[in-house]
N, C-alpha and C positions, 0 to 999 in steps of 0.2 A: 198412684199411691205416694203419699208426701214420704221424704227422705228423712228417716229415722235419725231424731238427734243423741248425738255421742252425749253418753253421760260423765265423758272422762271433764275434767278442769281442764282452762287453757291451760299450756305445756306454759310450766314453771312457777305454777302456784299451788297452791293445798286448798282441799275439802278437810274441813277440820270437825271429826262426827264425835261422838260424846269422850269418847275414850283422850282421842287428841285434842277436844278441848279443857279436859282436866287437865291435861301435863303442861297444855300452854297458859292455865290459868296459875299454875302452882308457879312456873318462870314470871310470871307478872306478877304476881302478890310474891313473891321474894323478894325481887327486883326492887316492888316499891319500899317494900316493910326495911332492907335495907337502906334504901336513899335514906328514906328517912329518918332514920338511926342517927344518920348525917348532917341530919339537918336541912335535906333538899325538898324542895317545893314543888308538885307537881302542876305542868301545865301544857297546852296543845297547839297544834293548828292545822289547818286544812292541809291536804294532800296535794291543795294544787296552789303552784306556785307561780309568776311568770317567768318565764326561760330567761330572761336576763340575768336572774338572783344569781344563776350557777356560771354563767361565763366568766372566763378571768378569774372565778373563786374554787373551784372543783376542779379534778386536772382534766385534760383536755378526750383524754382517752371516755372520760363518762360522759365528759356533755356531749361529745358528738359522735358516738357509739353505742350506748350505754341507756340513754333516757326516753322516756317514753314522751312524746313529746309532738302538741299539735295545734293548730289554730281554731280558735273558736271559733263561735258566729259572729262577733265582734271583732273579727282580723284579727287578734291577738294571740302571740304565741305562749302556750301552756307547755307547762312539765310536771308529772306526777313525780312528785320529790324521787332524786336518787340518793338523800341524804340529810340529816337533821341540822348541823350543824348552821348552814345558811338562813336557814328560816330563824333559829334561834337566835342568829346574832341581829339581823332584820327586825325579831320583836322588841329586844334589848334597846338596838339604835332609836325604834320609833319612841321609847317611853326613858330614855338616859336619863332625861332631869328629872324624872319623878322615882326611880325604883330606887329601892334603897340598899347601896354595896355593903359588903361583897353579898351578892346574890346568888344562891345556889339552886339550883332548877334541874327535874328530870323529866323525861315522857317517855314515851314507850309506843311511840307512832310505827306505822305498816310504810317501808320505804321499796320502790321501784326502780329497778336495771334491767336495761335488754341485755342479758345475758346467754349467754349456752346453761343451762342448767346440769351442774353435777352437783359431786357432792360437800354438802356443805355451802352449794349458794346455789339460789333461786330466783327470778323473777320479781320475785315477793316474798318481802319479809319484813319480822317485826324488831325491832332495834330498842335496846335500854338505849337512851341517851344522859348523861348526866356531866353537871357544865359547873362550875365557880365562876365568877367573872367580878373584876375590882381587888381581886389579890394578885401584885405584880411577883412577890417574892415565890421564894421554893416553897414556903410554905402551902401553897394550889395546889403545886406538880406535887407534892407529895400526897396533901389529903385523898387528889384524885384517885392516886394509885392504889392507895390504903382502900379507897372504896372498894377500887376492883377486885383488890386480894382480899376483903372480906366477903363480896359476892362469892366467891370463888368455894372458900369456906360455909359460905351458908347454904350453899347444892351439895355441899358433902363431901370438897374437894380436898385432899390434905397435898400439904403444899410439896408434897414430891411429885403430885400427880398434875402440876402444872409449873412454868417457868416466865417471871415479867422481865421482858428483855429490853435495855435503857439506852436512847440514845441522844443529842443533845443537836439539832439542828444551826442553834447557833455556833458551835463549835464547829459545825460543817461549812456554815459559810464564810468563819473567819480561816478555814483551811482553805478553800477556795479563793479567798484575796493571798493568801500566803504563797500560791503554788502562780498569784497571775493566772485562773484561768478567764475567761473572756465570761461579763454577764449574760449573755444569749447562749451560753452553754450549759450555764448552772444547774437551770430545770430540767434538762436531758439527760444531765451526768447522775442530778436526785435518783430521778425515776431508775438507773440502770442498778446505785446502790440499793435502793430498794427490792429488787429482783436477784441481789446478791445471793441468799440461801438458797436460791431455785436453782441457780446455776452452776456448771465446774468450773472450776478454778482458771481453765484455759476458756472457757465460754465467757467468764467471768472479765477478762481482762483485753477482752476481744471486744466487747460489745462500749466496755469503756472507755477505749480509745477510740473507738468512734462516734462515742457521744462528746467526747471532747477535743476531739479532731489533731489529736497528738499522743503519743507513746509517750513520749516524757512526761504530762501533764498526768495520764493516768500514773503510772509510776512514782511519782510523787503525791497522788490523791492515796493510793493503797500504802504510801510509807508513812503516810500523815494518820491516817483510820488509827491507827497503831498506837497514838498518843492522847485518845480522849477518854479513856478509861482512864488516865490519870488527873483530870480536869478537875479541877476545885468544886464547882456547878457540880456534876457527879457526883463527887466525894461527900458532899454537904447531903444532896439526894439522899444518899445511903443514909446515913445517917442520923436523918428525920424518920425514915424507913422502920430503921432498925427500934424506935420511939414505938410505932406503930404494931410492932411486934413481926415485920414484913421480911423475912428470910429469905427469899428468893428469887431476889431480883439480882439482875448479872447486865452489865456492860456487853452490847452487842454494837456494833458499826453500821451493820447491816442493817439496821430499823430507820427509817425515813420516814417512813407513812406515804402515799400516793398523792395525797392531797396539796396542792401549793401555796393552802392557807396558816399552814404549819411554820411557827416562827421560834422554837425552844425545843422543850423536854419534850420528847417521844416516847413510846412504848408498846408494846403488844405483850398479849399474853398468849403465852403457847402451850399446847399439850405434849408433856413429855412422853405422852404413850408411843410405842413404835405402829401399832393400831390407828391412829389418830394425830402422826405427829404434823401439826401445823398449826397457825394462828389462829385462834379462838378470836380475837378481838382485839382493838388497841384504841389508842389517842392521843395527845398533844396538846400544848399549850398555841393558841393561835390569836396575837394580840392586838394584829392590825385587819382582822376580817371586819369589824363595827365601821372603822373608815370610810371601806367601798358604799355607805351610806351618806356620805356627807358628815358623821358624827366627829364624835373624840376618839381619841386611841383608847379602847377600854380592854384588860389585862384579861383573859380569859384560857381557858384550860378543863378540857374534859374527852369523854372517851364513850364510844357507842357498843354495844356488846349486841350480837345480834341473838337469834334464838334459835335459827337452824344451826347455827355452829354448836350453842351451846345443849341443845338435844342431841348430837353425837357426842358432846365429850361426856353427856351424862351417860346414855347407854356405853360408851365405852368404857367408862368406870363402875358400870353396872349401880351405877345412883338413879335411874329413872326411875317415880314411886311408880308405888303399885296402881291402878286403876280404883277409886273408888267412888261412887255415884253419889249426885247429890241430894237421892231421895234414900230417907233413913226406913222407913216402913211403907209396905204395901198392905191395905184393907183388901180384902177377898171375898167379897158381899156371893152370898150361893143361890139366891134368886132374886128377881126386881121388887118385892117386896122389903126385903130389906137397904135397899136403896137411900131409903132416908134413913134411920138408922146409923149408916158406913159415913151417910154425908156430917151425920152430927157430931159423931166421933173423929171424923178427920177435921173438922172446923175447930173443936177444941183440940186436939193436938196441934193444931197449927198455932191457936193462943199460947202455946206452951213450948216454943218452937220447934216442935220435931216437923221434918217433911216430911210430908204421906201422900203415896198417889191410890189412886182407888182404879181396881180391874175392876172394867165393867163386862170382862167376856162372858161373864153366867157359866164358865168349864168348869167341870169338878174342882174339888180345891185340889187335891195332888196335883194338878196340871196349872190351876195358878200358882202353887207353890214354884213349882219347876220354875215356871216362866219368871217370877221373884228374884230365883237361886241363879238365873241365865243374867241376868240384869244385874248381877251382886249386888243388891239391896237386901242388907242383914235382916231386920225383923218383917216376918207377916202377924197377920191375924185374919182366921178366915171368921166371917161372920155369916151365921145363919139361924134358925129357930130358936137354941138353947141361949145363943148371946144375947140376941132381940130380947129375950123373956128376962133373963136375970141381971144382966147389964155388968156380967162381967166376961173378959174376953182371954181368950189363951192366946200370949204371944211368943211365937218360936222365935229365936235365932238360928238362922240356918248354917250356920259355919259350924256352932256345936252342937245343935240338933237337941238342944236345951230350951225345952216348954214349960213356961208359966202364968199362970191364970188370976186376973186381974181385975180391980175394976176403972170404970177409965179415966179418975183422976192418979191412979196412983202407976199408970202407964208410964207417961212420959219421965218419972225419977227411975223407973227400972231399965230404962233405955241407956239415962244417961248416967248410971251408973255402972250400965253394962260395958260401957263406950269407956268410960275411966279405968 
């Protein structure tokens, strides 16, 4: 006997069945209907990249841990993106002399990590990404952020119930000429700030000194963190911010970002709940990624929000909507004579766009009613002998158990009147 196959998904992705694909449709039509509020352009690209795009560009911990990653038939090594970012600036580089700056672009691609799957990251998963590129000044790093904290808002979020935490990259690396530490230290000592909130204070200053191979050198990087909440760059930040109508953003040290394409403004957004407290999502201005192409140095700045993060801070703020399907009325034809009939009435309500599915079980109507009310699809109509003859039809809503009898042009405005 052949060995029964598991119906579970590979460990660390989703089966996504009607219920979770409404909720992840409602995060994508947000997502865009804000981009583009903004004035951002939607566009794509394949999932598979060659391995080279990410070396030297991604930090080291993804590409060679992290990626899913293999040789074709044509010898060549492939990766199923760990991240949007590269490809985007790859399509930018290939078409520079022709698109027209500043260029604002979003997608919404499925991105790939060999991961341990908990909570909050996956395997697989779907990512807003959205980018400016051709604005050098703050005015980028702000719109960017303005984005964000408008997304934030338009899932329902009110800004106590999330915190945009600002950090300045360049200011880290002119702290690092200041303190003399050695260039082959730098990305080591990044990545340990980076993991700052994660750790104590004594974990904290332990791991730093050994990324920078001196107690003095930390010592001096931690008295320096101290003075960039004071930084002009910052100060102007807020400022544009506060324009945008954006309250809640706060000077943190601690935000790096992972990435070593990161050349300025930082950020994450975090959820202040103590249920959920962690990064939702962040980004950066990254000005010299276009380069690793051969290109110009084109000014660039955006931030990726994923969708597994952002389905737990909805259920944690209890903003997850409710479930509801995408068919408005079920026909409930009561024997196959009336077949044509259900078919002609559901064609013309489809001219009229309501969605109608037709049961073709032939079970009493109470029992396709049930089956309706199981399915939350508000209106039925059961049709049999007395509809056939007169050509008009009773249709219930089942939420309020409110029947009324019709004929079937004047259907579809009591639907959507019901629905207003």
């Amino acid at each position: 006997m052949a060995k029964k196959i598991s119906t579970d998904p590979y460990k660390g992705v989703r089966d996504f069945y009607p219920e979770d694909q409404f909720l992840q449709r409602f995060l994508f039509e947000t997502m865009s209907r804000v981009c583009e509020s903004f004035g951002y352009e939607e566009y794509s690209a394949s999932l598979l990249e060659p391995s080279e795009l990410y070396r030297g560009k991604s930090s080291e911990e993804i590409v060679n841990e992290q990626t899913y990653t293999f040789t074709d038939r044509g010898d060549r090594e492939v990766t199923l993106r760990p991240e949007m970012t590269p490809t985007v600036a790859r399509m930018i580089a290939a078409r520079e002399r022709t698109i027209a700056f500043p260029a604002r672009w979003y997608s919404i691609p499925n991105i790939f990590r060999y991961e341990r799957p908990q909570r909050g990251r996956l395997r697989e998963h779907w990512q807003l990404n959205a980018d400016i590129f051709g604005v050098p000044g703050i005015e980028a790093d702000t719109e960017i952020i303005a984005l964000a904290h408008r997304l934030m808002i338009e899932f329902g979020a009110k800004e106590n119930d999330f915190e945009i935490r600002v950090n300045d990259r360049n200011i880290l690396e002119a702290l690092y000429g200041e303190v003399k530490l050695p260039a082959s230290m730098r990305q080591q000592v990044t990545r340990v700030l980076d993991k700052r909130a994660k750790l104590s204070e004594r974990a904290f200053a332990s791991e730093l000194a050994a990324a920078s191979g001196d107690v003095s050198f930390s010592k001096a990087i931690i008295e320096g963190l101290s003075r960039i909440a004071s930084n002009s760059q910052i100060e102007e930040l807020f400022s544009h911010l506060k324009t945008y109508g954006v309250g809640n953003a706060v000077v943190d040290t601690s935000i790096t970002r992972g990435f070593d394409y990161y050349t300025g403004i930082v950020f994450e957004v975090f959820d202040t709940s103590t249920e959920n407290a962690r990064s939702l999502f962040g980004g950066g201005r990254y000005d010299n990624l276009l380069q690793n192409f051969g290109g110009d140095s084109v000014a660039a700045v955006g931030f990726g929000m994923g969708d597994v993060t952002m389905r737990d801070f909805l259920d944690t703020h209890d903003l997850t909507p409710a479930y509801a399907p995408a068919t408005e009325l079920m026909l409930c034809p009561l024997s196959p004579e009336f077949f044509k009939r259900t078919i002609e009435l559901a064609q013309a309500l489809r001219s009229s766009d309501v969605t109608v599915a037709i049961n073709y079980s032939l079970r009493r109507a109470g029992e396709q009613i049930a089956q309706a009310d199981k399915m939350k699809i508000p209106f039925v109509i059961c049709i049999g002998e007395k509809e056939s003859e007169s050509g008009k039809y009773t249709i219930k809503h089942l939420e309020s158990g409110s029947e009324t009898t019709l004929s079937a042009e004047r259907i579809a405005d009591h639907m959507f009147s019901s629905a207003g």
